[in-house]
Backbone as CSV, one residue per row, in Angstrom:
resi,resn,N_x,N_y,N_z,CA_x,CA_y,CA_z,C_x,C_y,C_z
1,UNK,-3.765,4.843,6.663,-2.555,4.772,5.856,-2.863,4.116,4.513
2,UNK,-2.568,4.628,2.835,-2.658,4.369,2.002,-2.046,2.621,2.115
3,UNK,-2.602,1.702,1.781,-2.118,0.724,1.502,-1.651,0.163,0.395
4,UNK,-1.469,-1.031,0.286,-1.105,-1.851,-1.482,-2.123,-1.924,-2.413
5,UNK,-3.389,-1.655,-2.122,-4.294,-1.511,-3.193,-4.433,0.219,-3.925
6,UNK,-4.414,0.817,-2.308,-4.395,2.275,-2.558,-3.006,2.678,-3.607
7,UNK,-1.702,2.255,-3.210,-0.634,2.718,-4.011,-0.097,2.020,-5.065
8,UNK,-1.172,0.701,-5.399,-1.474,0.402,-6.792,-2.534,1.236,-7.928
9,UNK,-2.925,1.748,-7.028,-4.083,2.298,-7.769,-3.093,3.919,-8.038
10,UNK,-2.629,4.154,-7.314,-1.808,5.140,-7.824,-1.003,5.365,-8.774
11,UNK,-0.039,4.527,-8.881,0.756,4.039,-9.713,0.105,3.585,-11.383
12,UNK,-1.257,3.314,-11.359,-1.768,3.274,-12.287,-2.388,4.459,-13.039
13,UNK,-2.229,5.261,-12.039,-2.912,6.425,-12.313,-2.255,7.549,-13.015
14,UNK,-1.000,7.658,-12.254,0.151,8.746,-12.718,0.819,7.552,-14.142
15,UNK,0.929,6.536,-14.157,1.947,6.210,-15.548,1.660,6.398,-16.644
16,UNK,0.293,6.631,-16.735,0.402,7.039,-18.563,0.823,8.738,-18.937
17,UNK,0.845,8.964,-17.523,1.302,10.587,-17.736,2.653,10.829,-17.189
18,UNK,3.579,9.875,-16.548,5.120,9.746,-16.381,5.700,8.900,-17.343
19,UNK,5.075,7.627,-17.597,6.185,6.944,-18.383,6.756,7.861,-19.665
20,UNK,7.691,7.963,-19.962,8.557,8.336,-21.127,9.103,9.661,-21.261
21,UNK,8.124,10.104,-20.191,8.425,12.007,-20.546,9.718,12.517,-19.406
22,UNK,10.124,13.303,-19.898,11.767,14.001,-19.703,10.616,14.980,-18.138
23,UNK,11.958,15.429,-17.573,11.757,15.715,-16.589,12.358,17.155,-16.653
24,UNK,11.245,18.205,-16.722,12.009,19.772,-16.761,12.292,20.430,-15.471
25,UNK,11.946,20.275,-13.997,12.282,20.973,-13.231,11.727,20.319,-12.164
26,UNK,12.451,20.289,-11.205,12.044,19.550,-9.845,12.261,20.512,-8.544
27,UNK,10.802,20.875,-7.921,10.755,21.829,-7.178,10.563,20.997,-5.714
28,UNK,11.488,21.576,-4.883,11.634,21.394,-3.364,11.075,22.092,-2.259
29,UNK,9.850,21.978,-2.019,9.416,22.840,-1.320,9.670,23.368,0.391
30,UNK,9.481,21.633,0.973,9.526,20.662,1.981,10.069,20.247,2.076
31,UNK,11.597,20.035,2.717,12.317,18.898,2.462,12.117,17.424,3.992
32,UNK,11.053,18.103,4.866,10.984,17.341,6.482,10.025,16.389,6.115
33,UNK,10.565,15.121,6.071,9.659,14.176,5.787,10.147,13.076,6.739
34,UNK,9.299,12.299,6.730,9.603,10.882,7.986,11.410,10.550,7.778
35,UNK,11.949,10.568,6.257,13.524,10.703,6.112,13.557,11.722,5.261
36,UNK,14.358,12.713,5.657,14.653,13.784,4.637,14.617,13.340,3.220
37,UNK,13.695,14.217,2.115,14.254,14.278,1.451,15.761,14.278,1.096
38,UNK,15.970,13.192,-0.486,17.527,13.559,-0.685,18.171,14.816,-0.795
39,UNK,19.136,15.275,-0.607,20.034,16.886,-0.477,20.089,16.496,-1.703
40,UNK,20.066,17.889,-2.395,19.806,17.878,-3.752,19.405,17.371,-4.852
41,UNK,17.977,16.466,-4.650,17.534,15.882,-5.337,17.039,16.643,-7.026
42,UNK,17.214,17.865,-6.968,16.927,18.763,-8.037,17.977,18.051,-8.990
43,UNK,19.249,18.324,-8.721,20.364,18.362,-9.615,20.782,17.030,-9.734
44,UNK,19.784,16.016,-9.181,20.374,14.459,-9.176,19.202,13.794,-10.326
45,UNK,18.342,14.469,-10.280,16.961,14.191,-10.969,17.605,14.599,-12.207
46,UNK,17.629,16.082,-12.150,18.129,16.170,-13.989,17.068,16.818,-14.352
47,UNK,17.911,16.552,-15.477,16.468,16.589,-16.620,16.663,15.340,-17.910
48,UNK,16.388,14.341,-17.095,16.242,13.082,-17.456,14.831,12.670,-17.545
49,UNK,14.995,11.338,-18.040,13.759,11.158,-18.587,13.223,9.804,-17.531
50,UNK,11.719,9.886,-17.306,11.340,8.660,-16.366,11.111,7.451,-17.278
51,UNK,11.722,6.338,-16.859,11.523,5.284,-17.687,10.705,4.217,-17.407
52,UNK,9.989,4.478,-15.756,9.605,3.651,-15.749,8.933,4.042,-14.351
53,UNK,7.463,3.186,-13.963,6.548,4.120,-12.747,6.377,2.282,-12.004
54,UNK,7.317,1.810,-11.051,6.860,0.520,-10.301,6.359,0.635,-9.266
55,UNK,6.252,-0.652,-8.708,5.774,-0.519,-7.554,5.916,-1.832,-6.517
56,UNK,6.947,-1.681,-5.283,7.526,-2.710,-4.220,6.786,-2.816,-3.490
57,UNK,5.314,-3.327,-2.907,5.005,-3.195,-1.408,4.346,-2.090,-1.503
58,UNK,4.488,-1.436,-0.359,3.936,0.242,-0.503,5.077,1.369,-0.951
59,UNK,6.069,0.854,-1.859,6.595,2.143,-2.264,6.576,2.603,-4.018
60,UNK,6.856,3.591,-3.931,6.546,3.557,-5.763,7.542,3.905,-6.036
61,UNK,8.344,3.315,-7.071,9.577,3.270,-7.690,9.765,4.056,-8.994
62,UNK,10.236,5.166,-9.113,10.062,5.827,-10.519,11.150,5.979,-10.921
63,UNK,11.548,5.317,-11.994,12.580,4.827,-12.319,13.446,6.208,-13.686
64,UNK,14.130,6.780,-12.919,14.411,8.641,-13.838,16.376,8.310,-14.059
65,UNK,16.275,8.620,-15.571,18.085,8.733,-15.970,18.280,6.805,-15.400
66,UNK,19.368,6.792,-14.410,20.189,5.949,-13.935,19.979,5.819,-12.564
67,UNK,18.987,5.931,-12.299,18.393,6.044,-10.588,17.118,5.666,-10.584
68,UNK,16.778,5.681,-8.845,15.550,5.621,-8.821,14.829,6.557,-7.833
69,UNK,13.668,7.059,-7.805,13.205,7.740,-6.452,12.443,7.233,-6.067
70,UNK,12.521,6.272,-5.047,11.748,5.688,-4.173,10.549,6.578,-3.162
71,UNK,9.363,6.394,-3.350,8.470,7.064,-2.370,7.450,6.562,-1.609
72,UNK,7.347,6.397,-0.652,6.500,5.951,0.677,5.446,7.646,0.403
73,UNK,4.218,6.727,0.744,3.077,7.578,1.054,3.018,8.431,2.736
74,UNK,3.593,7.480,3.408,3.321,7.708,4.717,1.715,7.407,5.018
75,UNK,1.099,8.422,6.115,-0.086,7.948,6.370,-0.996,8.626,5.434
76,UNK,-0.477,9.716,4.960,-1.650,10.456,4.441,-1.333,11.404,3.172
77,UNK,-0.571,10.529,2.895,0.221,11.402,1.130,-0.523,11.238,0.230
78,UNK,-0.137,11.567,-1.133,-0.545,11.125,-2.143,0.465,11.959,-3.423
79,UNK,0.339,11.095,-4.625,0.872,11.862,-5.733,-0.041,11.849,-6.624
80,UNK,-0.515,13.405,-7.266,-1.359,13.271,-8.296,-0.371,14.475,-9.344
81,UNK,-1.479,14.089,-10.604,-0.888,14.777,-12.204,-1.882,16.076,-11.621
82,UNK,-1.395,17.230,-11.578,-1.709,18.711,-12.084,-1.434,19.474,-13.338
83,UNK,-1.997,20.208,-13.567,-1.271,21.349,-14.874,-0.912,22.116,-14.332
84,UNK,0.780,22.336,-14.835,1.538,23.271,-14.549,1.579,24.446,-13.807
85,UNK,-0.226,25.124,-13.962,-0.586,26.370,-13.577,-1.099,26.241,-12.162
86,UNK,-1.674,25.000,-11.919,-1.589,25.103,-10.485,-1.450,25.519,-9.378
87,UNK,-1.571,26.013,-8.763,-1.166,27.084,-7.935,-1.084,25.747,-6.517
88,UNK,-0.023,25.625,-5.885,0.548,24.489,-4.729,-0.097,25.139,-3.877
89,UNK,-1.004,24.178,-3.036,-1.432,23.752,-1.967,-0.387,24.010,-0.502
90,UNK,-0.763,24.142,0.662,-0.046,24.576,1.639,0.876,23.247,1.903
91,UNK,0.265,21.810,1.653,1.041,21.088,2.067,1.971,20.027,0.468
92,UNK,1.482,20.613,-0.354,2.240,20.468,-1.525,3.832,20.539,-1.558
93,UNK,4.595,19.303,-1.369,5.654,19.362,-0.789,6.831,19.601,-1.745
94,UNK,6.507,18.620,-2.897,7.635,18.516,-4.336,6.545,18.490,-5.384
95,UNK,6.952,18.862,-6.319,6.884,19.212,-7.903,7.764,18.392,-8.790
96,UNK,7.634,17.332,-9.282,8.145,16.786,-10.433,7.435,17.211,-12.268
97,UNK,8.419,18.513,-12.753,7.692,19.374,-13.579,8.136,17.893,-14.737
98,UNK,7.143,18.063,-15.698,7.216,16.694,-16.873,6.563,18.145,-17.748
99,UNK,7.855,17.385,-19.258,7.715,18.169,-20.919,6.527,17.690,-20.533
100,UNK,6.067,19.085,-21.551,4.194,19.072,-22.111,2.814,19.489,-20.782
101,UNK,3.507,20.304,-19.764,2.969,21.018,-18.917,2.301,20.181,-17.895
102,UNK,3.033,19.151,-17.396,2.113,18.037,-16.650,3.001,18.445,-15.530
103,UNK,2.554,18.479,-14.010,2.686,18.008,-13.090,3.042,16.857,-12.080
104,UNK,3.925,15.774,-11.809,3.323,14.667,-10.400,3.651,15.624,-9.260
105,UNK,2.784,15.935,-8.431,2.601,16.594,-7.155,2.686,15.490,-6.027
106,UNK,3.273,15.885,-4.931,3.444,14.788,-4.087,3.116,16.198,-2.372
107,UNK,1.786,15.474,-2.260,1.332,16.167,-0.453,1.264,14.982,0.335
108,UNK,1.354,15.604,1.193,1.277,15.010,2.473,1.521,15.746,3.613
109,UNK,-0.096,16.251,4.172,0.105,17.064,5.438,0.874,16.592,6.704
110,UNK,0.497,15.237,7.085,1.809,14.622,8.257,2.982,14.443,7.603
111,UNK,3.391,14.548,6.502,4.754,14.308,6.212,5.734,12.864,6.479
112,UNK,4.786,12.408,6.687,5.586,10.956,7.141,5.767,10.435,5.502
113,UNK,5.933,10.528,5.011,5.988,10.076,3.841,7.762,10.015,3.370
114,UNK,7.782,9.706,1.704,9.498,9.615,1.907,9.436,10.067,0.811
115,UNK,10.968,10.642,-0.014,11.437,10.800,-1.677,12.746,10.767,-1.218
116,UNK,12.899,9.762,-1.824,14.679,9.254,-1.577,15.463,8.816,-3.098
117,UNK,16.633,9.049,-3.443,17.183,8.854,-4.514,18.111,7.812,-4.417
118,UNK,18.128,6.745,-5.226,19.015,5.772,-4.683,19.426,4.843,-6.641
119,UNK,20.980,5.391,-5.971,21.604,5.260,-7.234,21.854,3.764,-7.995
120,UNK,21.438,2.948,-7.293,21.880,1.314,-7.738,20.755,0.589,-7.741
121,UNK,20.311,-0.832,-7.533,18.882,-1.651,-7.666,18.432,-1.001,-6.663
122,UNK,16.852,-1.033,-7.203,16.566,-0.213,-5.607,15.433,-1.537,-4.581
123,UNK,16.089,-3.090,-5.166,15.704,-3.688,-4.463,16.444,-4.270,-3.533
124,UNK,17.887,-3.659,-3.890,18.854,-3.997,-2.541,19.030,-2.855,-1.162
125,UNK,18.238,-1.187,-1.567,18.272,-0.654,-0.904,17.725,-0.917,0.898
126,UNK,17.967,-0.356,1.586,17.400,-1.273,2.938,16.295,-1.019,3.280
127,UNK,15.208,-0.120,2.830,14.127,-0.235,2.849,13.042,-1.109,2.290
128,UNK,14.028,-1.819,1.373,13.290,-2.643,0.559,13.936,-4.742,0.490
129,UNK,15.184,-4.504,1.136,15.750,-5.665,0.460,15.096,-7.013,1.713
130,UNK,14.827,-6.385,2.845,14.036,-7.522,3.639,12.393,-7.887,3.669
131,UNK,12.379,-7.696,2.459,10.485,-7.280,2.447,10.157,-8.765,2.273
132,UNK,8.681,-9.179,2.084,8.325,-10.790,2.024,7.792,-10.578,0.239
133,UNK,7.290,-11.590,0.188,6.925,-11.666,-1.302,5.500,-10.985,-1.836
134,UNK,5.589,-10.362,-2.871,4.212,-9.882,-2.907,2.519,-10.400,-3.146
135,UNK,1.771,-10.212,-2.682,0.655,-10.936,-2.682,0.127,-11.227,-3.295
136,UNK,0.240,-11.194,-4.636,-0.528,-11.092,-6.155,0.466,-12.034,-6.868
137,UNK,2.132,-12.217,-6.327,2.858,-12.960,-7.110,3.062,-14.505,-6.919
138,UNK,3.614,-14.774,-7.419,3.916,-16.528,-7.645,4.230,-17.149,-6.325
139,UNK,5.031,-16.296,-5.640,6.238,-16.870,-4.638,5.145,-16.626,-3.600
140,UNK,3.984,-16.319,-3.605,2.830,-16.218,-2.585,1.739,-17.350,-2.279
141,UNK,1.955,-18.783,-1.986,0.804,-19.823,-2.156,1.088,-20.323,-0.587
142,UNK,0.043,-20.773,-0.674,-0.393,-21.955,0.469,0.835,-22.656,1.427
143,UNK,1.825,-23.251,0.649,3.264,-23.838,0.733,3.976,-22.626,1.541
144,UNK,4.075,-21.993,0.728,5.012,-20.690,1.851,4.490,-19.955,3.015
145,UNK,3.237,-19.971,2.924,2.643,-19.502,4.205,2.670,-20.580,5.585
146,UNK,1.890,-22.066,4.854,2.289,-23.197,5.771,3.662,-22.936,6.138
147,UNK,5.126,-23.558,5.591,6.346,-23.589,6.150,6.504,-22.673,7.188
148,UNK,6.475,-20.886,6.661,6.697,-19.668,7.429,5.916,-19.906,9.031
149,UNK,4.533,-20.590,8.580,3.979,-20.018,10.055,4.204,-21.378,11.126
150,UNK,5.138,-22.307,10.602,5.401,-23.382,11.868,6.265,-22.924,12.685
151,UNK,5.398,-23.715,13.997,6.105,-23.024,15.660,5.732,-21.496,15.356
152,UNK,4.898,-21.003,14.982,4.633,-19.567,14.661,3.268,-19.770,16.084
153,UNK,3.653,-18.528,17.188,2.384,-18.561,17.705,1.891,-16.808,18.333
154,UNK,2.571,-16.185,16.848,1.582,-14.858,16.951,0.313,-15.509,16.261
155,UNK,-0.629,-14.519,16.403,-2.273,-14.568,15.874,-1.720,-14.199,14.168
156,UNK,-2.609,-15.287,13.415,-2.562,-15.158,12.101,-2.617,-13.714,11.849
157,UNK,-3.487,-13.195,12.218,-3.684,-11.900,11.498,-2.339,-10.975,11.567
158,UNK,-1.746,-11.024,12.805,-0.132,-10.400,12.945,0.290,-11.132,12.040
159,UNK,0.750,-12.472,12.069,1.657,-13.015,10.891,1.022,-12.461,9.566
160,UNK,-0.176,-12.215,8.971,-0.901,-11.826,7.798,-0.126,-10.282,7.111
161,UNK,0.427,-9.900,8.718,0.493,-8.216,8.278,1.955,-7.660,8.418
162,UNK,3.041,-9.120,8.490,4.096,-8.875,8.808,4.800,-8.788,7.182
163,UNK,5.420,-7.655,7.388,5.672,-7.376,5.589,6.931,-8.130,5.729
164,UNK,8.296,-8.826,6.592,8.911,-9.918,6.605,8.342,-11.219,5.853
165,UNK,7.122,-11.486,6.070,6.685,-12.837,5.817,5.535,-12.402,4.554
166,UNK,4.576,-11.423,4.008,4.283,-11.238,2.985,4.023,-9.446,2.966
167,UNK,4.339,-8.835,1.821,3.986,-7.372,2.105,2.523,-6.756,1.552
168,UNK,2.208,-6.091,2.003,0.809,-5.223,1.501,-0.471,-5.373,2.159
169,UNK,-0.694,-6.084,3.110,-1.806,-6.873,3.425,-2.208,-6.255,5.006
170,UNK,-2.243,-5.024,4.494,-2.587,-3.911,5.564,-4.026,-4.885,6.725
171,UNK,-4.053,-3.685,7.473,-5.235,-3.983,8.492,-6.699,-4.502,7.760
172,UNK,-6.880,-3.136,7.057,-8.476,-3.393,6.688,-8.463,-4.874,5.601
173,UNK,-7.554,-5.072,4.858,-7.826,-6.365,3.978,-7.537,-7.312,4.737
174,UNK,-6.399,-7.382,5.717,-6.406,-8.997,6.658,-7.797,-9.161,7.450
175,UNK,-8.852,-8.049,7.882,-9.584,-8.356,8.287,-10.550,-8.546,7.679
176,UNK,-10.618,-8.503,6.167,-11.978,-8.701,5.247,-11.391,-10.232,4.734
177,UNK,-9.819,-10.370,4.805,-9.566,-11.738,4.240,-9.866,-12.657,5.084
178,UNK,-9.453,-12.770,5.862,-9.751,-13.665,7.349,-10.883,-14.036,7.370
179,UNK,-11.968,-13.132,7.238,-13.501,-13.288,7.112,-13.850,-13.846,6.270
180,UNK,-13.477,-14.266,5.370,-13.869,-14.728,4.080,-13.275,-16.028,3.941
181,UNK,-11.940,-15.864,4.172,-11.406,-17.429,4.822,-12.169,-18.329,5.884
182,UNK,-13.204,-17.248,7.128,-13.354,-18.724,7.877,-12.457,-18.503,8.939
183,UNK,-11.570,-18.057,8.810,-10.202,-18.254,9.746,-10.505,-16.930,11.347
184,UNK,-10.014,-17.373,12.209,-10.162,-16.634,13.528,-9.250,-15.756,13.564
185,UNK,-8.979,-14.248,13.805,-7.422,-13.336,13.502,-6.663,-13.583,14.513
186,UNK,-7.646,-14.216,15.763,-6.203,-14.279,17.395,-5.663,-16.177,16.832
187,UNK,-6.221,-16.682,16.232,-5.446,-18.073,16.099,-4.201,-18.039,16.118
188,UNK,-3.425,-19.001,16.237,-2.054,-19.183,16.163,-1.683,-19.303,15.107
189,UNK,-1.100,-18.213,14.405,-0.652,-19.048,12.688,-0.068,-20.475,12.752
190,UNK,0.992,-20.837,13.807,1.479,-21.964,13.687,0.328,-23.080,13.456
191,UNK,-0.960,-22.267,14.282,-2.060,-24.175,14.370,-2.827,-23.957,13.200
192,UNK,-2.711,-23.239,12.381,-3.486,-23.379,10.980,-2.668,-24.143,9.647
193,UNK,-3.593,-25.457,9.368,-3.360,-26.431,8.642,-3.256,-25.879,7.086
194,UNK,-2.286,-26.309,6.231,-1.929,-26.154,5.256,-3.759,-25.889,4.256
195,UNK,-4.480,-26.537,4.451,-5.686,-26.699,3.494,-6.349,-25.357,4.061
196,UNK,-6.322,-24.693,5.049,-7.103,-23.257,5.702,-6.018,-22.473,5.040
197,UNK,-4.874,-22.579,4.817,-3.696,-21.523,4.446,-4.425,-21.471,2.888
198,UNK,-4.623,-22.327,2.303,-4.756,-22.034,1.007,-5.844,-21.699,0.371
199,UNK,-6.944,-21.586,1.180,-8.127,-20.919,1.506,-7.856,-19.403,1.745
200,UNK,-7.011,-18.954,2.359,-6.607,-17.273,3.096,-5.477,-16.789,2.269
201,UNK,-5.039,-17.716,1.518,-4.218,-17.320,0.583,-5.129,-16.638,-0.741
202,UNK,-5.977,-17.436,-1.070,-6.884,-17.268,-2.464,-7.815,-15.881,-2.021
203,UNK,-8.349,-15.916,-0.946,-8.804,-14.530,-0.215,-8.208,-13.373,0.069
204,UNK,-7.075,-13.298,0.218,-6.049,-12.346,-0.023,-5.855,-11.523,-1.055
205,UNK,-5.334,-12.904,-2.124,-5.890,-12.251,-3.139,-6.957,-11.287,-3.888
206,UNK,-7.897,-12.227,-3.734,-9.327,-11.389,-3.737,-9.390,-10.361,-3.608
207,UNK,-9.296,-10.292,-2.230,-9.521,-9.054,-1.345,-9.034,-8.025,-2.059
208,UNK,-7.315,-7.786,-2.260,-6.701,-7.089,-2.846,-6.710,-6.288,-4.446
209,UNK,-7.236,-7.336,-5.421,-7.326,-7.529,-6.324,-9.093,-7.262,-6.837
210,UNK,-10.222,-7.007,-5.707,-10.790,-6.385,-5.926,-10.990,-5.092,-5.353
211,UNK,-10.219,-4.724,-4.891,-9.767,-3.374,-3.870,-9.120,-2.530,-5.082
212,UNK,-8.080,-3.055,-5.657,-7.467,-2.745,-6.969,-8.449,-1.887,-7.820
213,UNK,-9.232,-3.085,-8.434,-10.310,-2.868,-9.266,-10.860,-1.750,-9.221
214,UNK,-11.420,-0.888,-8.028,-12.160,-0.407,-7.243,-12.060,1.012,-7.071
215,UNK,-10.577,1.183,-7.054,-10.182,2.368,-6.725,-9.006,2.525,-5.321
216,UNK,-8.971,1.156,-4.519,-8.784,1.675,-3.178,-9.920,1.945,-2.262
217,UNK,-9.450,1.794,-1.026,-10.286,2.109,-0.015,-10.244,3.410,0.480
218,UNK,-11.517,3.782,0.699,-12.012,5.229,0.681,-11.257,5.513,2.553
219,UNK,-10.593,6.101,2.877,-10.313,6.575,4.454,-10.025,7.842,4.295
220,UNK,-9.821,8.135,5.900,-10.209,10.364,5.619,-9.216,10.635,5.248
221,UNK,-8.084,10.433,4.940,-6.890,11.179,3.706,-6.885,10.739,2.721
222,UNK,-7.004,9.340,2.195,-6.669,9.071,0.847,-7.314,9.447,-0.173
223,UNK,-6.789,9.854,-1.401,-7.582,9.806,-2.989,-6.880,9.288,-3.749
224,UNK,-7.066,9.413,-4.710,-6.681,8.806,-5.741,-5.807,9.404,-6.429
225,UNK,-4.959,8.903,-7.411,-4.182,10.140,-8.353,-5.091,10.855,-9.105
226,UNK,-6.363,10.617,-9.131,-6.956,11.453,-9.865,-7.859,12.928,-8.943
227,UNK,-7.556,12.700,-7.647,-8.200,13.069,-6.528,-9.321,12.632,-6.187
228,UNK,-9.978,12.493,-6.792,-10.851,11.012,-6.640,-11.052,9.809,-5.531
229,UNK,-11.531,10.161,-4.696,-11.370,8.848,-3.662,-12.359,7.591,-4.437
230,UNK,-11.134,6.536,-3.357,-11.642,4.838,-3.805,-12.716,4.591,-3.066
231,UNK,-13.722,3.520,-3.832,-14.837,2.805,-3.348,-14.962,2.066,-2.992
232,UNK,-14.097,1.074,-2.489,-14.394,-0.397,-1.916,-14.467,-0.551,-0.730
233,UNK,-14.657,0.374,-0.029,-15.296,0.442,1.360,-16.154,0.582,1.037
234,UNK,-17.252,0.734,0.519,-18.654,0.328,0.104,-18.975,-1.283,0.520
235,UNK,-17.683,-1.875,-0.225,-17.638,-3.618,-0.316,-17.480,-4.138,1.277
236,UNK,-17.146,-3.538,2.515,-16.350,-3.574,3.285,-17.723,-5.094,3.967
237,UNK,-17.382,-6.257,4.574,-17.852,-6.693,5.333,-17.892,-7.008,6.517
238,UNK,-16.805,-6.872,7.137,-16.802,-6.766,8.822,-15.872,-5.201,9.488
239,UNK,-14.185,-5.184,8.296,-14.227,-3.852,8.935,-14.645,-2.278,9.072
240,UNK,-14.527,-2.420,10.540,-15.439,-0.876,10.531,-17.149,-0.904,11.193
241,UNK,-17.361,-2.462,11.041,-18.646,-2.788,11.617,-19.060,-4.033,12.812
242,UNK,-17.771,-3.301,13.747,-18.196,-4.387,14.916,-19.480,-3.871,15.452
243,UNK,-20.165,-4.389,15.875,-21.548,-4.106,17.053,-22.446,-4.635,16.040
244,UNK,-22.445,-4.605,14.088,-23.278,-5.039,13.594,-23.588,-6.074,13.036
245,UNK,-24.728,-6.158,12.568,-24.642,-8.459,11.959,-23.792,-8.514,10.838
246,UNK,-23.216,-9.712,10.847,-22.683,-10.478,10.165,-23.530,-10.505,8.937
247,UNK,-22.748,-10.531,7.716,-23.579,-10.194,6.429,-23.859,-11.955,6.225
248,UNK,-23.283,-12.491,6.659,-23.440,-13.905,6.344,-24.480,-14.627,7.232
249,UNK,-23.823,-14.876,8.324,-24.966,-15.476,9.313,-25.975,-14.506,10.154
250,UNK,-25.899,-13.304,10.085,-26.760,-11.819,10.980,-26.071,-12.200,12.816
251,UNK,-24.896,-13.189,12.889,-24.340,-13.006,14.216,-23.531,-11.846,14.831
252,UNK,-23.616,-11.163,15.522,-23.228,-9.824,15.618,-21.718,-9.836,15.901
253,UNK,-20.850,-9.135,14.783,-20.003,-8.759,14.494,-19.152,-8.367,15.848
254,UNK,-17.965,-9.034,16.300,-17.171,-8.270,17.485,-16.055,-7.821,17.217
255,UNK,-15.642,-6.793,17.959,-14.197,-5.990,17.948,-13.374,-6.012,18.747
256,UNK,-12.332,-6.335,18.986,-11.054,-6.710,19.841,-9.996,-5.762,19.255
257,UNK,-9.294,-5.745,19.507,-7.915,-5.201,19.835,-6.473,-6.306,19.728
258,UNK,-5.589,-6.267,18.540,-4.615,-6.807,17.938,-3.525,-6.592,17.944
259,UNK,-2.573,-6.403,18.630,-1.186,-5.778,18.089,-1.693,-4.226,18.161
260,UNK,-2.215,-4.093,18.703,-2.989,-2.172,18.705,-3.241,-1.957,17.573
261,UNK,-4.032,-2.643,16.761,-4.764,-2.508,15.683,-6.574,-3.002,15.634
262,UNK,-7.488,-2.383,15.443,-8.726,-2.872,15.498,-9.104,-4.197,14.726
263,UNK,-9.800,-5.236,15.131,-9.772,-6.180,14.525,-11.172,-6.739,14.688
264,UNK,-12.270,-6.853,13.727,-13.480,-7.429,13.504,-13.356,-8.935,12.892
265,UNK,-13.903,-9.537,13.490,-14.565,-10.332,13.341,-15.918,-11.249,13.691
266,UNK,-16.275,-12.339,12.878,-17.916,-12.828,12.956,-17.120,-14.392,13.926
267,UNK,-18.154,-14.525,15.477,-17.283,-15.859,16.046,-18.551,-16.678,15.710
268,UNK,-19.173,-16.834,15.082,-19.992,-17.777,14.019,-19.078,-18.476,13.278
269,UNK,-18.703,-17.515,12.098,-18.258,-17.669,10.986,-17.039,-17.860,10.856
270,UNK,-16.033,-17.776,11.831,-14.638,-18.053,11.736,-14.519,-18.438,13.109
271,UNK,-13.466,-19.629,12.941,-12.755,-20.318,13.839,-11.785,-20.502,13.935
């Protein structure tokens, strides 16, 4: 599943070719998605102009006329810029036609993905208004993680990935952050001391923020808006490589099972 680095990297990708430009025709191909497309999103779109390409968590906010269209990747979407002439792909779902012959194409063969129109903030909408704070921002330190995780006795790494308590911080980065922190993923968030929080806080970061950099992480659906897949699975240090040594100490890397999520870690190197 595209994560917060992946659908940052997106979002960076399509805005110099959405921001400002008017919107000539919006084609519906697909409307079966994890939530229907909006009913008549053609004639709600317009032919207005996008003012603006954000981004909540994992959704991308494109901000068109007096609305917004909110879109979830699902597991295996993506939106990239085409030229006009294009000829759509089998799973090529919508067409957002942009003045000056540009394309945003939005696939996604599982379809779990979303395009929803939502006429007011679209941070009060309910997909969005219970989310935690984002990981790159202010309201994200040491202090708020300590408070949140007292009497907390899921395994950090669940609390790490609960988008209630912070959003974006998918599987593969809680398990490269954790590692880098030191920190054990079955621990109890509650028994981790404020001075380890702010250690896994600054790694988080990292993690993310050189994932950013990077492109995204390369997995078998994602690319890039440019189609282009990301490289920082190159960078990857424990996930994906249980059975092998530890890049740090050469102690061999183990794999467990999390919340039904795969989870590596070095029991050297984190406690």
């Amino acid at each position: 599943m595209p994560e917060l680095p992946e659908v940052e990297t997106t979002r960076r990708g399509i805005e110099p070719h959405c921001a400002g430009k008017r919107v000539t025709q919006v084609v519906v191909r697909d409307s079966r998605m994890r939530w229907p497309v909006t009913p008549g999103l053609e004639k709600l779109i317009g032919k207005n102009r996008i003012t603006s390409v954000a981004r909540r968590a994992k959704y991308l906010l494109l901000g068109i006329g007096e609305g917004t269209l909110i879109v979830h990747l699902g597991m295996s979407g993506s939106l990239r810029i085409v030229d006009k002439t294009a000829a759509p792909g089998k799973h090529d779902h919508v067409d957002i036609v942009l003045e000056g012959g540009k394309v945003l194409r939005y696939n996604d063969p599982r379809r779990f993905g979303c395009l929803l129109w939502h006429q007011e903030d679209p941070i009060n909408h309910p997909l969005l208004s219970r989310l935690g704070p984002e990981p790159l921002g202010n309201e994200f330190d040491a202090d708020y993680m300590y408070r949140q995780s007292r009497r907390r006795k899921a395994a950090v790494k669940a609390f790490l990935m609960d988008g209630h308590i912070v959003v974006g911080v998918g599987n593969i980065y809680a398990n490269e952050a954790l590692h880098r922190a030191g920190v054990h993923p079955s621990r109890q968030a509650g028994r981790i001391s404020r001075r380890r929080y702010d250690r896994l806080v600054g790694e988080v970061r990292a993690v993310l923020m050189n994932a950013i950099a990077d492109g995204g992480t390369t997995l078998r659906d994602f690319v890039g808006s440019d189609g282009k897949p990301g490289y920082f699975r190159q960078q990857l240090a424990v996930y994906g490589r249980g059975g092998e040594p530890c890049q740090t100490c050469a102690t061999t890397l183990k794999e467990i099972r999390l919340g039904q999520r795969s989870t590596v870690f070095c029991p050297e190197c984190q406690t």
